[in-house]
C-alpha positions in Angstrom: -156.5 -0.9 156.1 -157.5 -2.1 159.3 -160.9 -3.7 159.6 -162.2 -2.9 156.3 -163.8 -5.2 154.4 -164.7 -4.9 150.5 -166.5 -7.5 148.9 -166.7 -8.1 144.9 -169.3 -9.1 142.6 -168.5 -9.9 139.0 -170.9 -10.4 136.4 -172.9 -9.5 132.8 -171.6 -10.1 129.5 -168.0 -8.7 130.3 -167.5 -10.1 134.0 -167.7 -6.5 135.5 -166.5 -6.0 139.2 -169.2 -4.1 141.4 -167.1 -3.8 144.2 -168.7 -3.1 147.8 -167.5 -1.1 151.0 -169.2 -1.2 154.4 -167.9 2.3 155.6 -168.6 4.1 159.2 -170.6 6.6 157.4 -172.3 4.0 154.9 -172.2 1.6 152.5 -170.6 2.5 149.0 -170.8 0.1 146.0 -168.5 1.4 143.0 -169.9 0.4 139.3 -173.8 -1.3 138.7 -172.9 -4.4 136.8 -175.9 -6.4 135.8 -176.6 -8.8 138.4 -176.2 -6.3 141.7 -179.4 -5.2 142.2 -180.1 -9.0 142.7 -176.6 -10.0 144.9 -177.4 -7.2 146.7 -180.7 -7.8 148.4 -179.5 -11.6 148.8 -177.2 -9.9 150.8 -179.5 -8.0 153.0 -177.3 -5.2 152.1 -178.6 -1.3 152.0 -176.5 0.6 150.0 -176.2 4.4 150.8 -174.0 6.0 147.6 -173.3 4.4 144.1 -169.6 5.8 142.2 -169.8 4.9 139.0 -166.6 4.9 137.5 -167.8 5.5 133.5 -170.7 4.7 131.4 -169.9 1.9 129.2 -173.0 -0.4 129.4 -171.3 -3.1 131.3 -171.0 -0.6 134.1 -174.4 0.6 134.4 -176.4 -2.1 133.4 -178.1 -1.9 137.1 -177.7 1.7 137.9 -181.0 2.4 137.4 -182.3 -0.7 139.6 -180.1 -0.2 142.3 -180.7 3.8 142.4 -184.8 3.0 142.5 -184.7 0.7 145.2 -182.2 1.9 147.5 -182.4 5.6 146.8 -178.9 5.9 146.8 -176.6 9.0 145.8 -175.2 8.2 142.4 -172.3 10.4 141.2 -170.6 10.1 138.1 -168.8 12.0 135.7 -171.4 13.0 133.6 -175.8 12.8 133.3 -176.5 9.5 131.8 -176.0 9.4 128.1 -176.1 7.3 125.4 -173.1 8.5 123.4 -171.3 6.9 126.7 -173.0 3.5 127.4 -172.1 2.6 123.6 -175.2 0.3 123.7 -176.2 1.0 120.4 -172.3 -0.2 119.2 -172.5 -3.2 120.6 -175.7 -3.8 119.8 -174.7 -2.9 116.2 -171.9 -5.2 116.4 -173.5 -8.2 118.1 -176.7 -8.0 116.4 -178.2 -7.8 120.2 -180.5 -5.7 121.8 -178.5 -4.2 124.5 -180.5 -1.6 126.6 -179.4 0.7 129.8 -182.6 1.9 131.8 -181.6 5.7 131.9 -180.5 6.1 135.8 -180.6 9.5 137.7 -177.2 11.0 138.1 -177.4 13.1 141.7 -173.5 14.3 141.7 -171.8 14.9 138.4 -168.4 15.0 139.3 -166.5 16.7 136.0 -164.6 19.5 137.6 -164.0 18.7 141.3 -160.9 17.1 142.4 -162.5 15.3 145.5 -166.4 14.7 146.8 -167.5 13.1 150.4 -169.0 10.2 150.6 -169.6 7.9 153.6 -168.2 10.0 155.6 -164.7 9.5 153.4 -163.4 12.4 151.2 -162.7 10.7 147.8 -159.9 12.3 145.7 -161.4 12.2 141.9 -159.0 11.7 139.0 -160.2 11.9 135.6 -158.1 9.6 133.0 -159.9 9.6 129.5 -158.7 7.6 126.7 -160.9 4.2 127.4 -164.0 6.5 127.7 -163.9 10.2 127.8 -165.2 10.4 131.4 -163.3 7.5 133.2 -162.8 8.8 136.5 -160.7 6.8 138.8 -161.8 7.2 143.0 -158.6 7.4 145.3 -159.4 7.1 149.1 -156.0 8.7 150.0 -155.7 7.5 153.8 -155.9 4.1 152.7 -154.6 3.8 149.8 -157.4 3.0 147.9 -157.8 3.2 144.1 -161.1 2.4 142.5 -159.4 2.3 138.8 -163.1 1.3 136.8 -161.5 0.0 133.3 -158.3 2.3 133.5 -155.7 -0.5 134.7 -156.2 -3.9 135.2 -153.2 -6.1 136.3 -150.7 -6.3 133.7 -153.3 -4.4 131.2 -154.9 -1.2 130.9 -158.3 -0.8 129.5 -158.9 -0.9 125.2 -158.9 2.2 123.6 -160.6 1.3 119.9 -164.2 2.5 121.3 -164.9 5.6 120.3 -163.3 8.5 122.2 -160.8 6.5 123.0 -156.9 7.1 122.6 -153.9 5.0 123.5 -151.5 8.1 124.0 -154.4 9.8 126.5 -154.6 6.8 128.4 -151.2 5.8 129.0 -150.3 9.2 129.7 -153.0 9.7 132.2 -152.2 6.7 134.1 -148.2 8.1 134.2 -149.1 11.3 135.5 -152.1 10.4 137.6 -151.7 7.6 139.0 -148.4 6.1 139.0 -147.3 9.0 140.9 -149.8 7.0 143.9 -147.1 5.4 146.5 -146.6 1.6 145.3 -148.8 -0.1 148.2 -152.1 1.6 147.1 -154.5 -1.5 146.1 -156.2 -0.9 142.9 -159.5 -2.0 142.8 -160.4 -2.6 138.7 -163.3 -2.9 136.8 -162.6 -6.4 135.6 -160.3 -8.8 136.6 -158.5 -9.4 140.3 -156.9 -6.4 142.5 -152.9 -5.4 141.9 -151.4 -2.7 143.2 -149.7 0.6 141.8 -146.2 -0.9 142.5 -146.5 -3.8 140.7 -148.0 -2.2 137.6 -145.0 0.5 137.6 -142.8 -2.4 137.5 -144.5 -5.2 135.9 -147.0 -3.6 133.2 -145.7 -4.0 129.7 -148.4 -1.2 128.9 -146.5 1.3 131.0 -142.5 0.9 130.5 
């Protein structure tokens, strides 16, 4: 992967991964945990595009913030929506007032199979069954996977939120993305990078 450096933050209630690429055409960070608007300008860091790889709260928490003050390009499965952040569950089930700021959404992605993006065309693949639009971004030269809550290492993400399903999942992962050659580094949305070769051979989920 040559000189290319990404650089994680992990944070909010779930320890979500924002994970951040300084690319020759820009600088891409994939989720908007809360936290990352902050980390961010600590950084000094100006952030050209935002991938967001589903809407579950924990994801998106600083879309809006980040979108605002960098006027990045957000893309994302689907417009913001409610029925996908499942802040009101959780709020329900904690007894906590969980709010996302509705962010601007500037690329829905449902339909296409790749987009550019700092100057790197992104293959999109779309594996429901933790959320009905988790969509996982695969920079093919490098073997790159951005897998969001699809895989972790040695787990793959919960399916008892609604829209999800254990059968859709696993089978999404089989078709989609086990079929990636072994060395690509997944990148997840919690939890420390693997790779696709050692969850084909190592992930109980997946035998």
């Amino acid at each position: 992967m040559g000189d290319l450096k990404i650089k994680t933050y992990t944070g909010g209630i779930a320890a979500t991964n924002g994970h951040l690429l300084s690319l020759p055409g820009g600088t891409l960070l994939v989720d908007a945990p809360e936290g990352v608007a902050e980390w961010l300008e600590a950084a000094g860091v100006r952030l050209d595009t935002l991938f967001l790889t589903h809407q579950h709260f924990d994801h998106v928490l600083d879309a809006a913030k980040v979108r605002s003050k960098h006027g990045c390009r957000v893309y994302s499965w689907a417009a913001h929506s409610e029925h996908l952040t499942l802040e009101r569950l959780f709020g329900a089930v904690t007894g906590s007032s969980m709010a996302v700021t509705p962010f601007g959404v500037d690329e829905i992605v449902e339909g296409k199979s790749s987009v550019e993006a700092c100057g790197v065309t992104w293959k999109l693949l779309h594996v429901p069954g933790h959320s009905p639009d988790s969509v996982c971004f695969v920079w093919e030269a490098e073997n790159l996977l951005f897998a969001g809550d699809v895989i972790f290492r040695g787990s793959i993400g919960r399916t008892d939120f609604p829209g999800g399903s254990m059968h859709q999942l696993v089978e999404g992962i089989q078709k989609k993305l086990l079929t990636l050659p072994d060395d690509t580094l997944v990148y997840p949305g919690h939890g420390p990078p693997t790779s696709i070769g050692a969850e084909r051979f190592e992930n109980e989920y997946l035998s």
